[in-house]
C-alpha positions as CSV (number, residue, x, y, z in Angstrom):
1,X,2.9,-31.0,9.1
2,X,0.3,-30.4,6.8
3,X,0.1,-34.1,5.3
4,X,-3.7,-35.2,6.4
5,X,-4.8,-31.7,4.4
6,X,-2.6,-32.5,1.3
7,X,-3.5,-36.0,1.2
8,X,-7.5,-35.0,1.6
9,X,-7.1,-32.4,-1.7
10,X,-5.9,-35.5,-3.5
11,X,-9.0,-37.6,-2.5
12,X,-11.1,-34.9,-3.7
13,X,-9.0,-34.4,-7.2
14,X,-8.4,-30.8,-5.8
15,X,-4.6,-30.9,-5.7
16,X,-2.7,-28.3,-7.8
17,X,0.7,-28.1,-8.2
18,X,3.0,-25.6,-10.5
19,X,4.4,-26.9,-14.0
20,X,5.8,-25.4,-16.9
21,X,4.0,-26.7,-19.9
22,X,5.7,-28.1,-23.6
23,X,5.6,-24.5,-26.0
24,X,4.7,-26.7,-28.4
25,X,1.4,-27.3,-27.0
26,X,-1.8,-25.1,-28.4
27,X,-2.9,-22.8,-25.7
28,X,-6.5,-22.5,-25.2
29,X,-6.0,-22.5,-21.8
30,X,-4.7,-18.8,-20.4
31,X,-6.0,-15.9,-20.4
32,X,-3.6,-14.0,-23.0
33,X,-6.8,-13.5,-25.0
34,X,-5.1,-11.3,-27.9
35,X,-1.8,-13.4,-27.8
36,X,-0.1,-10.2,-27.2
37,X,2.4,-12.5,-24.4
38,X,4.1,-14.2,-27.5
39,X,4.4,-10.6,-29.4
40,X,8.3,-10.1,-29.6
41,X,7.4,-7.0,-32.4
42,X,6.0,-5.3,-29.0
43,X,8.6,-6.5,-26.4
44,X,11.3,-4.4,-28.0
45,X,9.3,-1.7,-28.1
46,X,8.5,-1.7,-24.0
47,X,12.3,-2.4,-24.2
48,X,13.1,0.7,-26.2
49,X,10.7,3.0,-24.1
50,X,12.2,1.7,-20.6
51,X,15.7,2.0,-21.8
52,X,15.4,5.9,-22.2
53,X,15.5,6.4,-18.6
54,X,17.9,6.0,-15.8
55,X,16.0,3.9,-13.5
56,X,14.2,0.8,-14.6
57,X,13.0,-0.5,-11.7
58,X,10.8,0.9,-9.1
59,X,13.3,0.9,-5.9
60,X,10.1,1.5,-3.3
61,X,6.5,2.5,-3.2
62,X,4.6,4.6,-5.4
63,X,4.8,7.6,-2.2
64,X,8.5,7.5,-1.5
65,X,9.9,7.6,-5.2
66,X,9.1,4.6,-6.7
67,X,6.4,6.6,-9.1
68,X,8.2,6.7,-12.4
69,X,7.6,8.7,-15.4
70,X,6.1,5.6,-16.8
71,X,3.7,4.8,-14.5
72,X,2.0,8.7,-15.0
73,X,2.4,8.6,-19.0
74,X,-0.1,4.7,-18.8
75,X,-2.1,6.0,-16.2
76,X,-2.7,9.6,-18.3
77,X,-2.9,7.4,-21.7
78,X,-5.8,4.4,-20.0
79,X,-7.5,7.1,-18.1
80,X,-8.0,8.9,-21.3
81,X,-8.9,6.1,-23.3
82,X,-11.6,5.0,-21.2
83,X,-12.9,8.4,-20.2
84,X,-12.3,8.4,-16.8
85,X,-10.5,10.9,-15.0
86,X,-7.9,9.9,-13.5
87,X,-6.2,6.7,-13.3
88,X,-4.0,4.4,-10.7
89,X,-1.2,1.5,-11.6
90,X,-1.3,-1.2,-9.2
91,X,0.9,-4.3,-8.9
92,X,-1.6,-7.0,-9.3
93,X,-5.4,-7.4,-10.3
94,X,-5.4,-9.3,-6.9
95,X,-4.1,-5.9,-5.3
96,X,-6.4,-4.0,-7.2
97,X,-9.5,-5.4,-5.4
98,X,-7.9,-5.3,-2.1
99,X,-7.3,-1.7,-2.7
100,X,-10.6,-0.8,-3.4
101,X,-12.6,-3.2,-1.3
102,X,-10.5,-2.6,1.9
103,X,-10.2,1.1,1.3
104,X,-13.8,2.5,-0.4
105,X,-15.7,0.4,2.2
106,X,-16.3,2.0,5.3
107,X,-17.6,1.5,8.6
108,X,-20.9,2.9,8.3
109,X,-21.1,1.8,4.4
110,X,-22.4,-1.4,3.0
111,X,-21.0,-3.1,0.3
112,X,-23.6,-5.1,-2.2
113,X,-21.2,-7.8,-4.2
114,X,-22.0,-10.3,-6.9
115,X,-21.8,-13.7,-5.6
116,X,-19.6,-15.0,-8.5
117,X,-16.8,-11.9,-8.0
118,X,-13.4,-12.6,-7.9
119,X,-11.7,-14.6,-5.3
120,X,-9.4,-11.4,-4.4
121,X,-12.3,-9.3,-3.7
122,X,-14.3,-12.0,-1.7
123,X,-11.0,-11.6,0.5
124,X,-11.0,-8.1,0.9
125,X,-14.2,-8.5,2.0
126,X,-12.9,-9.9,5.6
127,X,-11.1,-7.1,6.4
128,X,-13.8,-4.7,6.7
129,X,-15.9,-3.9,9.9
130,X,-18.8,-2.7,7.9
131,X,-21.7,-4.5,6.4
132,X,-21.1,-6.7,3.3
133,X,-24.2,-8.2,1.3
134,X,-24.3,-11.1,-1.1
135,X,-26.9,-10.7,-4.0
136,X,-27.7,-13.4,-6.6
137,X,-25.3,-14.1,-9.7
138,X,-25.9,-11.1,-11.9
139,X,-29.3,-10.6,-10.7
140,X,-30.7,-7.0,-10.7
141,X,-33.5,-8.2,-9.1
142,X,-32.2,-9.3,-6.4
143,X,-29.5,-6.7,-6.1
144,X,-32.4,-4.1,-5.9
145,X,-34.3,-6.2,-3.3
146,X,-31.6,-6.0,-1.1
147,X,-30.4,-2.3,-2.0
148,X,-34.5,-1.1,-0.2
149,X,-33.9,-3.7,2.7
150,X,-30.6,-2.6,3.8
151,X,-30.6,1.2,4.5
152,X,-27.7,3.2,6.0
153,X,-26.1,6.5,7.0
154,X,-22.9,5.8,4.7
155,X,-22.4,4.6,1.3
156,X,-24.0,2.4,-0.5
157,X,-21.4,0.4,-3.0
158,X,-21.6,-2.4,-5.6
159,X,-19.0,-4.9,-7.0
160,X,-19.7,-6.4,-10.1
161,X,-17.6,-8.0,-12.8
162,X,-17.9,-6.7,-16.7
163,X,-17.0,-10.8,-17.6
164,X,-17.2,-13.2,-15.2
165,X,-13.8,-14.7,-15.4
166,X,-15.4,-19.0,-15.3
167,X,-18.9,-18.4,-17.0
168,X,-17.9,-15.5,-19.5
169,X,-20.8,-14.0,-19.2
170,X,-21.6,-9.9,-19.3
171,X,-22.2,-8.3,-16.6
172,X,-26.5,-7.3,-16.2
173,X,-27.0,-3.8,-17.6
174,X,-29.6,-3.2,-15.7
175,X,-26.9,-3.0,-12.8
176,X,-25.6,0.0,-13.8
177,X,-29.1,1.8,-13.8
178,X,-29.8,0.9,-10.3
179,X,-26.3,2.1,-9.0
180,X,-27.6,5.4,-10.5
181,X,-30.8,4.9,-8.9
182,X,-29.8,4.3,-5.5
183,X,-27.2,6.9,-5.5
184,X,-24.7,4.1,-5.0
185,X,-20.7,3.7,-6.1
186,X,-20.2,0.9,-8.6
187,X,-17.1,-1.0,-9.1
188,X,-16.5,-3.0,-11.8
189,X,-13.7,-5.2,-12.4
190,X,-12.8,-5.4,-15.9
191,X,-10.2,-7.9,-15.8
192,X,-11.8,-10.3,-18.8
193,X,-13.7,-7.7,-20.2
194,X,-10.7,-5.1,-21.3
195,X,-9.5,-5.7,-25.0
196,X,-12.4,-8.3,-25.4
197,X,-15.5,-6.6,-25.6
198,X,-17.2,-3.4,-27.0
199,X,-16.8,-1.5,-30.0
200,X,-13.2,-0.7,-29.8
201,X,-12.1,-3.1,-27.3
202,X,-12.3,-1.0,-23.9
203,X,-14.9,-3.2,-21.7
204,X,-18.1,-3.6,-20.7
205,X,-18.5,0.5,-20.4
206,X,-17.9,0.9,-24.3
207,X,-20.1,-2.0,-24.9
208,X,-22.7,-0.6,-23.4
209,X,-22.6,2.9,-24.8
210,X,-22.4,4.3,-20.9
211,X,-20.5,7.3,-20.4
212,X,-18.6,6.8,-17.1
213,X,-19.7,9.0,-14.0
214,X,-18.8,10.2,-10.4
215,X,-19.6,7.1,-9.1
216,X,-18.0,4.8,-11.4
217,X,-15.4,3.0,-10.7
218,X,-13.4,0.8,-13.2
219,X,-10.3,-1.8,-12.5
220,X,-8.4,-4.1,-14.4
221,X,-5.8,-6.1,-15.1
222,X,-3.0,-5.9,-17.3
223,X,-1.8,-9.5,-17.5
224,X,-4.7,-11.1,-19.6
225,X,-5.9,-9.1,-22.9
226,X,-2.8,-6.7,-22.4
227,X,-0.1,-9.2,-22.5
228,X,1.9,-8.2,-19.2
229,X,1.1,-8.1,-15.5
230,X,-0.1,-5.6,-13.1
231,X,-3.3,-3.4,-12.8
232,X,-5.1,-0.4,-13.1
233,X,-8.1,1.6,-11.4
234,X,-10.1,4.6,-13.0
235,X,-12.2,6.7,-11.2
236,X,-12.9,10.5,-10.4
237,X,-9.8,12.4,-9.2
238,X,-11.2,12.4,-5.3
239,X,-11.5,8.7,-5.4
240,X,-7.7,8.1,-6.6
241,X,-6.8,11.0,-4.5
242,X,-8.4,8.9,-2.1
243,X,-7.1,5.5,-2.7
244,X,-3.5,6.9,-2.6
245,X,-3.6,8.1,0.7
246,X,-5.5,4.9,2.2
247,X,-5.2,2.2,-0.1
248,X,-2.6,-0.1,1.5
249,X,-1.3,-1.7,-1.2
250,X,-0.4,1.5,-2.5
251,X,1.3,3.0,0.4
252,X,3.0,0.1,1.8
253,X,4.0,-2.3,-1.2
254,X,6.4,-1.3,-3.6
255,X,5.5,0.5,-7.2
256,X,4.4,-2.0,-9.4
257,X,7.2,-3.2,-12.1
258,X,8.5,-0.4,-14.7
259,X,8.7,-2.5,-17.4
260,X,5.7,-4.5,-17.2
261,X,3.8,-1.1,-17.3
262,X,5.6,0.0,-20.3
263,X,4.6,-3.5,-21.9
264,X,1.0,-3.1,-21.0
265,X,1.5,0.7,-22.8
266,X,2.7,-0.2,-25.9
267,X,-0.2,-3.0,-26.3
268,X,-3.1,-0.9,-25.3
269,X,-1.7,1.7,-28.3
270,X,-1.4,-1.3,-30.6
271,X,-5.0,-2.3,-29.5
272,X,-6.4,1.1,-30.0
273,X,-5.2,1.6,-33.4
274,X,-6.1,-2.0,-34.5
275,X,-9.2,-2.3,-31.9
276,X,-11.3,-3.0,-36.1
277,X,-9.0,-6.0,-37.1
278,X,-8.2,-7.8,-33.7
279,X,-12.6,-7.6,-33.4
280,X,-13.0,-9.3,-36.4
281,X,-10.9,-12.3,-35.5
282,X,-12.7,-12.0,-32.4
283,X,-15.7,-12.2,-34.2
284,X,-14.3,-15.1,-36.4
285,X,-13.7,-17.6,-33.1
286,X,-16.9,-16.7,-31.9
287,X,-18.8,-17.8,-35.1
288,X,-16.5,-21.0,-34.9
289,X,-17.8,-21.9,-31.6
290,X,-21.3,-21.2,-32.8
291,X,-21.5,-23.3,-35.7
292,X,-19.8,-26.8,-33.7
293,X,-21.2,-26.0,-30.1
294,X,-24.0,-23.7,-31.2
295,X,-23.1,-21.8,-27.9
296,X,-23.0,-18.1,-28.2
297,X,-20.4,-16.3,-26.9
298,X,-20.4,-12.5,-25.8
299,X,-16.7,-12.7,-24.4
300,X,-13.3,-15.2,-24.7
301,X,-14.4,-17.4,-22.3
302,X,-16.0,-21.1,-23.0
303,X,-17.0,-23.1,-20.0
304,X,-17.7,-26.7,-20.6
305,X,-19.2,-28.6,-17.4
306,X,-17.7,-32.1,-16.9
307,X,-19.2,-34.5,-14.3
308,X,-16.6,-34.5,-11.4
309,X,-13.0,-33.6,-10.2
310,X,-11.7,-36.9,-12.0
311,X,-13.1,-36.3,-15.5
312,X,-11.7,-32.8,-15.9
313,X,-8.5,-33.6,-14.8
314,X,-8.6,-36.7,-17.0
315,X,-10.2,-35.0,-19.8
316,X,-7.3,-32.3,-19.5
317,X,-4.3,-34.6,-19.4
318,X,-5.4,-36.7,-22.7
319,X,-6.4,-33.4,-24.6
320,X,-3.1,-32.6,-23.5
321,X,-1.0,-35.9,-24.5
322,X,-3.3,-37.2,-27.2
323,X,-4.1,-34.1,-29.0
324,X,-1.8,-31.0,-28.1
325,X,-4.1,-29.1,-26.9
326,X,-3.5,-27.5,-23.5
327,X,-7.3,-26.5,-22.0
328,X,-8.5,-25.5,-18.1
329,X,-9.2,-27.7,-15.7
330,X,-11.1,-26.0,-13.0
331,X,-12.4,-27.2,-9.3
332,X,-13.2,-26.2,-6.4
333,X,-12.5,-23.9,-4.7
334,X,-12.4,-21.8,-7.8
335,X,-15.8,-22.8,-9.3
336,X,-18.7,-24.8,-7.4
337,X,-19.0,-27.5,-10.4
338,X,-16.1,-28.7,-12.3
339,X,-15.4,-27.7,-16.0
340,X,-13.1,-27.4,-18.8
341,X,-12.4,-23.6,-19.5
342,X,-11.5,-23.0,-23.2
343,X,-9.6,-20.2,-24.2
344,X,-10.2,-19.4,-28.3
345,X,-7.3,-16.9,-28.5
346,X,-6.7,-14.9,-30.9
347,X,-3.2,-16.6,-31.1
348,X,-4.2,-19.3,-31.7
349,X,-5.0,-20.6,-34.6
350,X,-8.7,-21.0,-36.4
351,X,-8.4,-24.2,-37.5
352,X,-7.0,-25.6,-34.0
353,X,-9.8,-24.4,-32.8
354,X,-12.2,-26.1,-35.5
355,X,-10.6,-29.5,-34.1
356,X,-10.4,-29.0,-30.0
357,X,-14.3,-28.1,-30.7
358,X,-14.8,-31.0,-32.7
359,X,-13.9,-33.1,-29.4
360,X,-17.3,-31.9,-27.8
């Protein structure tokens, strides 16, 4: 039935299928940027905390009684943390954006979003019956052009990313200031920005120095730098107040896992009261790349462009056989121009990196 289309991605080198990799490969290819997924020291912990209760699964939505004493102690603890008030789980970072997007945008509001942001939000986009404009990569410039041509009665509301999940780079801070500027709600997904970035490790906010506000609006996810799965939003307490009663993820799918919340708890401690030592080794891969690539990395995230389809997926597979080393290969639709996407996780190991980078 769907033969011609399947047989067309394989023409184009855009055919993806699921496999579980060797563990004796080197990962530098997820985005478990801390290497908190392989942590067994934190598993039993998460284990420990979910065992003291009755229930350990969420048995429906969040607004029938699938909220668990869980959920409220990571929402209280990352709303805190990041000096928001009030915080939401969510099932998914995918979710998350639909949540936001589908909800926060109304008819008579217009919705100003980065042209690089995340596939999930692009989505969301569709479902609304209000405006949507499309401003330049991580261009205040043009962002502000199109903030004084589009006027209207609602909202005005900007989606931005804090790292942009291919490129890895930091979101413009000069974006911030204009959302202030033109009285305008910002959301910022902070999926490859949490635990990565900023003085203790909270994102693109604490990098900054900016305090959060009113009309701040901060999501991310918990299966990268967190080492689980799931998601989170932080906002004011009329915004979640808000979401919950018309976010439809929220309302109609059920609570997001117990356990995976309780995972993504006991990491975010760890992270907070070690935010000085995982930096520094941070800092260490960083320098690495530097000194063989002379490229100059702000986040996790090193994107090196290949000439077609072909060459990254060959590029990938003898990495893979030849060396050990398991790396990204990303096409379309993803990314407009093909590249290898390499991780340098903390996991991993310093001199493993020294020799993938040697490669290049």
């Amino acid at each position: 039935m769907y033969q011609k289309e399947l047989e067309a991605l394989k023409r184009a080198n855009r055919f993806r299928e699921r496999k579980i990799f060797e563990e004796s490969l080197i990962d530098f290819a997820s985005n478990d940027y801390l290497g908190l997924a392989h942590n067994k020291k934190q598993f039993k912990k998460a284990v420990k905390m979910v065992s003291k209760y009755k229930v350990h699964a969420p048995k429906a939505s969040a607004l029938v009684n699938g909220y668990h004493p869980i959920h409220e102690g990571f929402e209280r603890s990352i709303a805190f943390l990041n000096g928001f008030e009030r915080g939401l789980v969510v099932g998914s970072g995918f979710l998350a954006n639909i949540t936001m997007i589908e909800a926060l945008v109304r008819k008579k509001d217009v919705l100003f979003i980065d042209e690089e942001y995340h596939a999930s939000g692009v989505l969301a986009t569709k479902l609304l019956d209000s405006k949507v404009i499309t401003f330049k990569h991580n261009d205040p410039n043009d962002l502000e052009k199109k903030l004084k041509e589009h006027h209207t009665k609602g909202r005005k509301i900007i989606a931005v990313e804090g790292v942009y999940s291919m490129s890895g780079e930091i979101c413009n801070r000069d974006i911030f200031e204009l959302a202030n500027r033109y009285n305008a709600l910002l959301i910022v997904d902070e999926a490859h920005s949490s635990g990565v970035i900023g003085d203790t490790l909270l994102g693109v906010f604490e990098y900054y120095g900016i305090t959060p506000q009113e009309n701040h609006i901060k999501m991310g996810t918990l299966g990268k730098a967190y080492g689980s799965y799931g998601a989170y939003i932080l906002a004011s307490n009329e915004i979640i107040s808000f979401l919950e009663n018309r976010g439809k993820p929220i309302i109609y799918a059920t609570a997001p896992s117990i356990f995976d919340t309780a995972l993504a708890l006991v990491n975010i401690e760890m992270i907070s009261n070690k935010s000085k030592e995982i930096k520094k080794e941070i800092k260490k891969r960083q320098k690495i790349v530097k000194k063989i690539l002379d490229i100059e990395l702000k986040s996790l995230i090193l994107p090196i462009p290949v000439p077609s389809n072909e060459m990254a997926t060959k590029l990938q597979k003898a990495l893979m056989v030849k060396r050990g080393f398991l790396v990204g290969a990303i096409r379309q639709p993803t990314i407009s121009k093909p590249i290898l996407r390499i991780i340098p996780r903390v996991q991993t190991s310093k001199k493993a990196l020294k020799s993938l980078l040697n490669h290049f």
